[in-house]
N, C-alpha and C positions, 0 to 999 in steps of 0.2 A: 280735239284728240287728246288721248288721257297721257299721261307718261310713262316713261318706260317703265316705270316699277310697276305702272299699273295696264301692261301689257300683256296679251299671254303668253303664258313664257313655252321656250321651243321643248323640253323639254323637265318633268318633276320627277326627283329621286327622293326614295323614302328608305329613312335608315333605321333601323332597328338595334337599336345600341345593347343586346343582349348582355345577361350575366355571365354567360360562359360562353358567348359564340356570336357574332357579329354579322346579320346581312342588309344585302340593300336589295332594291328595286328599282327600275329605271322605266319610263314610259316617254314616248315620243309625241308631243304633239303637233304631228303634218298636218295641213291644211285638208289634207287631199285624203288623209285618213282617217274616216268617222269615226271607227270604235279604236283607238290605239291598244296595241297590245302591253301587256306590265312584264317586264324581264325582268328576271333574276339576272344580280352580278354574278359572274364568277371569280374566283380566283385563283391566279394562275400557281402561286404559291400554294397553295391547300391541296393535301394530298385527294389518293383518287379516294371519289363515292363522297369526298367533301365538299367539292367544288365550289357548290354554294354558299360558304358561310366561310369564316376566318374568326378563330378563336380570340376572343377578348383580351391579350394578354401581352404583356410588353417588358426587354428586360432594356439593362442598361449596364453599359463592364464598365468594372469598378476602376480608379486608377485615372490617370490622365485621359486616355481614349473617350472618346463622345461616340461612339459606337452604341447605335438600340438596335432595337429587333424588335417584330412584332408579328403577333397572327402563330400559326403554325410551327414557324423559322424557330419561335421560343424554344420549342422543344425538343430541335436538335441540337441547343447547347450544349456540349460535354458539362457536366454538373460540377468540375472540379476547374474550371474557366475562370470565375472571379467574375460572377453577373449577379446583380440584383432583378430579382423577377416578382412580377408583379400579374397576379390572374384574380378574376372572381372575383372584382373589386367595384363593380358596377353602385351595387348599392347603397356600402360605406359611406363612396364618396359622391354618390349624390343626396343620400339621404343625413348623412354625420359630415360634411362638407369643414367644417373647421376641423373635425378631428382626421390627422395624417393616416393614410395607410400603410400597414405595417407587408415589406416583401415578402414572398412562401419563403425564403431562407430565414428571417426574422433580423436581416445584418443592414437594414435600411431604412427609414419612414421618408414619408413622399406624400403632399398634398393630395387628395383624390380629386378635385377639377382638375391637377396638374394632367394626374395620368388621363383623363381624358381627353385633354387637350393635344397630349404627343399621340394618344392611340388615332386620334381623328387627321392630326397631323398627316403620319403616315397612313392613313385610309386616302385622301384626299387625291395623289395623283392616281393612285388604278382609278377612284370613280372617273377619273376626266380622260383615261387608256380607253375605258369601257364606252363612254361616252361616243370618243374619238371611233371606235371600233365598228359603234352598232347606227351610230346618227346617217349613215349614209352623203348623196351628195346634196340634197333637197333641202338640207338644214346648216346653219352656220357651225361654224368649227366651237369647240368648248370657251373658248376666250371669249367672243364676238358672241355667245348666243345665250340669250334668256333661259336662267335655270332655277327651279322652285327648288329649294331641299326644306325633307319636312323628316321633322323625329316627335322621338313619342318616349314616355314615361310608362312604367307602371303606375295602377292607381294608389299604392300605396307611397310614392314615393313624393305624390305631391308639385303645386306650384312651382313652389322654390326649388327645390331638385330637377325639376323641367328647367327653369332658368339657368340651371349648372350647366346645362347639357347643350343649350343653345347658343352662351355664350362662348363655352368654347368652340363648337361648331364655325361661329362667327369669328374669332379670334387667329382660326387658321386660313382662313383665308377660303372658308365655302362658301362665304360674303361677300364680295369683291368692293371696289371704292365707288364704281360705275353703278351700282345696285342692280345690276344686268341678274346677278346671282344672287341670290337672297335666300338667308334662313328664317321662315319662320316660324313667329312663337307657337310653344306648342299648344293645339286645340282639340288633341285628342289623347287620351289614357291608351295602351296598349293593347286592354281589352276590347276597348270601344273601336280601335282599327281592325282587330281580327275577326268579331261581330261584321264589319263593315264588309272586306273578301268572301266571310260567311255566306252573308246576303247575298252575293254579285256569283257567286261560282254556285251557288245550288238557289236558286232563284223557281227553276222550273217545279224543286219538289218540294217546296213549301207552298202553304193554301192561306187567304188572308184569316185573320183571328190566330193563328199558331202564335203560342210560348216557345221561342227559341232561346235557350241559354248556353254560351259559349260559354266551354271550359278551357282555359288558357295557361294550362302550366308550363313554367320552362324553367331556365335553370336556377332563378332564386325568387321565384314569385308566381304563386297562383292566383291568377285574374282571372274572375268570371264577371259575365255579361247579359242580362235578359230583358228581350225585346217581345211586344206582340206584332205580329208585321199587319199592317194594317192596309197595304194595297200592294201585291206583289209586284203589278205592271212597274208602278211610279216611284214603289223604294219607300213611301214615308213607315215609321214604328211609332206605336207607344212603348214611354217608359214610365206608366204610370205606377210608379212601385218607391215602394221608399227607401231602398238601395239599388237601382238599375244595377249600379256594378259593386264589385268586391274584392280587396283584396290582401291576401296572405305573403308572407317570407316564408313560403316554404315552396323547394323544389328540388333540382337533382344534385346541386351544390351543399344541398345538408348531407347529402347521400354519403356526394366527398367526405364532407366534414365528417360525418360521423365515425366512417371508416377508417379515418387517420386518427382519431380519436382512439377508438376501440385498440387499434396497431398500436399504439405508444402505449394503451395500460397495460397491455400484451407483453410488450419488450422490457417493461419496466419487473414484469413478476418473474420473469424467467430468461431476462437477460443482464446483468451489470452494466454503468456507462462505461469502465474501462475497460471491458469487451471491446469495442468501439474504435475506429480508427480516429487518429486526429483530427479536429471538425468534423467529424459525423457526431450527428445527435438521433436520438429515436423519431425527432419530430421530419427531421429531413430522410430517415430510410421511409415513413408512413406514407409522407408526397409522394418520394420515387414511384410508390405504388400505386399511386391515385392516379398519377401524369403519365401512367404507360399506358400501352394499346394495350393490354390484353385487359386491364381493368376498365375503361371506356367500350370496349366489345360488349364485354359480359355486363355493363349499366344496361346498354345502348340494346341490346340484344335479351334484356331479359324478359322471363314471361313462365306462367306459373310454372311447375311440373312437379312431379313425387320425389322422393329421395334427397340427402342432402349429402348428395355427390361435391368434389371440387371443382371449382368454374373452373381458377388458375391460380397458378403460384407462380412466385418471384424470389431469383436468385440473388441474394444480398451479401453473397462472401468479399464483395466489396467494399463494402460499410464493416465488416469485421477484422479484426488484429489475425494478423497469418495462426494455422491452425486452430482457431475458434469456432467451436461448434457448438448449437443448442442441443443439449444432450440430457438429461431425457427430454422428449419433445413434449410439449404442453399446446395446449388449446383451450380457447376462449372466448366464448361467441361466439363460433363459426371460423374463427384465425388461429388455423395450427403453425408452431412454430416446431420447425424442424429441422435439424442438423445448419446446412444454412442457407436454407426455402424458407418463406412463407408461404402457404395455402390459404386459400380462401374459398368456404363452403356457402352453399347454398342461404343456409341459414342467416348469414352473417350479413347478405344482401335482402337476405327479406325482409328483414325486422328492420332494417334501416327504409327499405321502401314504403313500410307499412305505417310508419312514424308520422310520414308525410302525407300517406293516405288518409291513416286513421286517427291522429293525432299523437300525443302524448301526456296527458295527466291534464292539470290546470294552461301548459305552455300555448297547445295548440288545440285547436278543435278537428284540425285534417282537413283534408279537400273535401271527402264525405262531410263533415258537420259542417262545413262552407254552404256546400250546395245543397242541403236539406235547410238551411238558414235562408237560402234563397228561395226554396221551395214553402216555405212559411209564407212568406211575402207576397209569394203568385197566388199563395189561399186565401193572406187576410186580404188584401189588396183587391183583387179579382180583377188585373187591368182589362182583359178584354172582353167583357161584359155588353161594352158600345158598342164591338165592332162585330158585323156580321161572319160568324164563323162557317165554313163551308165541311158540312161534316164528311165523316171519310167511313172507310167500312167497315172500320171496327165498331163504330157507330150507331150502326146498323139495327133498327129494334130497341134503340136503348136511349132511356131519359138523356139529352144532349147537358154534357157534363163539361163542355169544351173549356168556360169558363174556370174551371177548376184545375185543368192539368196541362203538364207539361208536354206538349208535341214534340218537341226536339232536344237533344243533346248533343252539344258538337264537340266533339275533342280537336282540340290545336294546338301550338307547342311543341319542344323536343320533349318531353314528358309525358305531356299529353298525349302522344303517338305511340307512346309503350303501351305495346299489348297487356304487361302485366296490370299495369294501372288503369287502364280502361278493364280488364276481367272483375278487377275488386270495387272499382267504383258502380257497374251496375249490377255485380251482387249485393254490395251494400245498399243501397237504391231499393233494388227487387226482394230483399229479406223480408218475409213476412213481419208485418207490426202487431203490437200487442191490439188488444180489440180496442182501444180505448184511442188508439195514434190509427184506426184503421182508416180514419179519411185521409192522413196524409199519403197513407201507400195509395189511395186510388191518383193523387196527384200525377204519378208516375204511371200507372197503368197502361201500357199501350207507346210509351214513349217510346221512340226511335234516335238510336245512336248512329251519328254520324263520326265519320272523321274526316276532316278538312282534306283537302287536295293534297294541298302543297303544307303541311302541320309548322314546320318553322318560319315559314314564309309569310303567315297571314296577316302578322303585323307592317312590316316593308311593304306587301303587297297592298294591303288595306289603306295605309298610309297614303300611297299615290293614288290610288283610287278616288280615296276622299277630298283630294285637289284637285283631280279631272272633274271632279262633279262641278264644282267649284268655280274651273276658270272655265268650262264648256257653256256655263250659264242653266246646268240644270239642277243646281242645287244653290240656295243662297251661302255667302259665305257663313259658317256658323249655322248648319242648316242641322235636319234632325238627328246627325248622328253626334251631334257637341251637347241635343239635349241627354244622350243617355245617360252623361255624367253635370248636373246640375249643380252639383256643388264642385267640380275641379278648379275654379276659377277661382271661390273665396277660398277654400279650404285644402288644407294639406291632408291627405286621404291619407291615414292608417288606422290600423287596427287596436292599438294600442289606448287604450282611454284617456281621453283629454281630462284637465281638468273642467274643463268647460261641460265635458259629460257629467261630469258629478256634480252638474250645479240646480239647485232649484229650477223647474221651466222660465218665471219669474226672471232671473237672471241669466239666462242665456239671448245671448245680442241676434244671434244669427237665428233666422229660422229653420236652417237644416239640421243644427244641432238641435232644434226643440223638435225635427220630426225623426232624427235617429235617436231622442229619447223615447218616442211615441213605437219605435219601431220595438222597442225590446220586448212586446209584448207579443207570445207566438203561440202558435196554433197548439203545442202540448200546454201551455201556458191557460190555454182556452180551455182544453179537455177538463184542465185539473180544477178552473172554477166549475164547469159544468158540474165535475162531482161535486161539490161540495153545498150547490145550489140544492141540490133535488132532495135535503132529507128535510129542508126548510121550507121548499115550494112545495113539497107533498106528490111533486110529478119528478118528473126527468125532463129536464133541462138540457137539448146537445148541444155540441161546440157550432155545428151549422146554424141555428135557431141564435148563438150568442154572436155567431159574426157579422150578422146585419146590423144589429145594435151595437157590436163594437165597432166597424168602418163608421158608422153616424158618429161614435164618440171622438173618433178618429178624424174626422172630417171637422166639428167640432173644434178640439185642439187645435191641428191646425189652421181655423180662421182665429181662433183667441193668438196665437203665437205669430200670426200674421200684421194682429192690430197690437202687439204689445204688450195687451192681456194678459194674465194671469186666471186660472180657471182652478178653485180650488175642489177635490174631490174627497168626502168622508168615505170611508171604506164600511162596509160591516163586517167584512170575513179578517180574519188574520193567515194569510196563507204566507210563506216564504217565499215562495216567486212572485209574488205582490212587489213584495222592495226594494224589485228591479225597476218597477215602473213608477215614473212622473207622476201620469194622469191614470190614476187606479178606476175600478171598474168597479166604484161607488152603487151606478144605479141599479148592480145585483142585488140588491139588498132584500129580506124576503117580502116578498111582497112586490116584487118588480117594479120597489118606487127607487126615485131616484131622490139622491140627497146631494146637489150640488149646492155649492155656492160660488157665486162670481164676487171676483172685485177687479176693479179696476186698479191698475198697477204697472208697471213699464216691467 
């Protein structure tokens, strides 16, 4: 007989340690119950129509008193109280873990494991209320009984940043000394648990061979995730791609940011600091703004429409020295300043939505260049080629192209769920391409948008999910939803370039860094050798006809990057997007000869 730790436990909760909002999930495991049901916590604290989550955010009054707050409670602090408050800190401090967080007042800094340690602190006895609540009498009480807690990362936030999150989890006492309660480490990305509720809650309308790719925005990271499901019955995927998952700093927390941004350059052109009451600052009237209900409505509730009417405004004669008025009124981006309102237009919210959509300059690529980057991947890649695709009726009378396109897009997420940003991401998608990118629009062709059940839940709810698989015995532990992300275990997932990226293949130790240098080469990347081929080869050259022989090249590198090898390749073109790539595409040369050379080399 095994031991208790390795018993199964009476119950698994999975928490979802969000940017801007905090939930869990809880599942019972009775004997006497095959398919256990996955509950959403609530919380009694969170107002209505919120019930299920509890805001990320925690203060602390200044002073003798040891008095916190957390969740909700934050934000009926009177602002003139003497609290240090602390929101939206998720990332800092798991991902900049030595560098301290600075409070929204700017009047404190604070380790970031610390503040997670107190935020989980006080999360810790509701989950054992709720427990107590819903375990009924079949099951031992929360002290006495076997409990799994499992959390999750983003994928950009990496190993080390999951190890923040689980020591503290551990440190409050979701661990107990008896090991009855156990946290464990983390085995899944964020993406990769909302992919996993994906699968389990629309099961009946996906067909095996389908491209499924979860989009997972929320409040400071967009995570995407793509699977080919390869037997609906039994649940296993491929993730034969060379990014399964992806992920971005971008979500509704820049939205914030930006709008408090925009608010202080505003009050700086058309208002004085000594306007200004004692301790008010511009950056403190910009919060107020951010942290009210009527500005969380008009996020939460936005979605395209004509006109650039006012959402809402907010009254600041607060924050002003008695009879102080902005006079003449000015406006700025969408942020009219007036008498002593601020307004806020249409406009002023779109461009900041759009930011995060559609990128910004060199900073970001957007969620759209995210997922057409993904969409690259499913063309050079072709993962499901092996597996029998069951075609459907769009299908009908036409060359089966299954291999090529995307069947599914799932939106999930608090982000994700907005109407507006589901409108712009599949017109972006659906916009016609120029003739020369026109195989990537067939990609998408026919693609079917989904949106998850339950949108901020799929991570919580996936989470637990993926531990029933687990301890029920029908999934091994580290089964194939830990391969969707292949590299989480050695590698700290961002976006940002290693130096390791910029290193010769040659010197790259790891071999997922030598197939995310293989990966930089993309299907516009393909178009633009094809042109360049055909006035040498005397014919026309397409990017279809060059992608077989580049997956071979492909396949190639990585067995050379497997043994160690070095594979050097002479180019004949000089193109600019060549200089992105390691392993160049040498054997275009005219003449369709190829010009390698190997050497052997670590």
């Amino acid at each position: 007989m095994g031991s208790k730790s390795e018993e199964k436990p009476h119950a698994v909760v999975g928490i979802d340690f969000g940017t801007e909002c905090l939930k869990v999930a809880l599942a019972f495991l009775n004997e006497a119950e095959n398919t256990p049901h996955v509950k959403d916590m609530l919380f009694e604290s969170s107002p209505p129509g919120c019930e299920g989550h509890e805001l990320t955010a925690i203060a602390y009054q200044r002073g003798p008193s040891s008095d916190v707050r957390w969740g909700y409670a934050v934000k009926k602090i009177p602002k003139d109280q003497g609290w240090h408050t602390f929101s939206q800190f998720k990332l800092d401090a798991l991902i900049n873990s030595d560098t301290p967080c600075l409070s929204d007042e700017g009047t404190m800094q604070m380790a970031g494991p610390q503040l997670c340690v107190d935020v989980l602190r006080l999360l810790l006895p509701e989950v054992a209320n709720f427990y107590k609540a819903k375990c009924g009498e079949k099951l031992p009480v929360w002290d006495k009984a076997r409990v799994d807690i499992v959390l999750s990362v983003p994928a950009a936030v990496g190993q080390d940043g999951g190890a923040v999150l689980v020591d503290a989890a551990r440190r409050v006492g979701f661990e107990n000394t008896r090991r009855t309660h156990r946290v464990l480490d983390i085995g899944l990305t964020e993406p990769e648990a909302a992919m996993l509720q994906v699968l389990h809650e629309s099961k009946d309308r996906f067909k095996n061979g389908d491209h499924i790719l979860v989009v997972d925005v929320g409040g400071g990271t967009s995570d995407l995730s793509m699977v080919v499901l390869a037997d609906r019955e039994t649940g296993p995927v491929k993730t034969d791609f060379f990014q399964p998952v992806t992920s971005q700093q971008l979500g509704s927390v820049n939205i914030d940011g930006g709008l408090r941004a925009s608010i202080i350059r505003g009050f700086e052109q058309c208002l004085p600091q000594e306007s200004l009451t004692p301790g008010a600052t511009t950056a403190k009237a910009a919060r107020k703004i951010t942290d009210g209900d009527a500005y969380r409505w008009a996020k939460h509730s936005f979605r395209d429409s004509s006109g650039d009417r006012a959402m809402f405004g907010v009254d600041i004669a607060d924050l002003l020295l008695p009879d102080t008025i902005i006079s003449p009124p000015a406006e700025l981006g969408g942020i009219r300043f007036d008498g002593t309102a601020i307004r806020i237009r249409r406009s002023a919210i779109t461009a900041l939505f759009d930011r995060q959509i559609y990128g910004h300059g060199d900073e970001s690529r957007g969620i759209i260049g995210q997922i057409r980057n993904m969409l690259d991947d499913l063309w050079v890649s072709c993962a499901s080629r092996t597996t029998e695709h069951t075609l459907r009726e769009r299908d009908a009378g036409k060359w089966p192209q299954y291999a090529d396109r995307l069947d599914f897009l799932v939106f999930a997420g608090g982000m994700g769920a907005n109407a507006y940003v589901q409108d712009k991401i599949k017109a972006g998608l659906e916009r016609e391409q120029p003739p020369a990118l026109g195989m990537l629009s067939n990609i998408t062709a026919g693609v079917q948008y989904v949106v998850a059940e339950s949108p901020q839940h799929c991570v919580s709810q996936g989470l637990v999910r993926a531990r029933m698989r687990e301890v029920q015995g029908k999934q091994k532990k580290g089964g194939f939803w830990r391969l969707l992300n292949p590299f989480f275990k050695k590698n700290n997932l961002t976006n940002t370039p290693s130096d390791k990226a910029q290193q010769p293949l040659a010197q790259v130790a790891d071999r997922h860094d030598a197939y995310r240098l293989m990966r930089a080469s993309t299907f516009q990347l393909l178009c633009q050798i094809s042109e360049s081929l055909a006035p040498s080869l005397g014919q026309s050259v397409t990017a279809v006809e060059l992608r077989g022989e580049f997956r071979a090249l492909l396949a190639e590198e990585a067995a050379a990057a497997e043994a160690g090898r070095c594979r050097e390749v002479a180019s004949g073109y000089d193109l600019a997007t060549l200089s992105r790539m390691e392993a160049g595409l040498g054997r275009y040369t005219p003449g369709k000869q190829a010009c390698h050379r190997e050497s052997n080399g670590g």
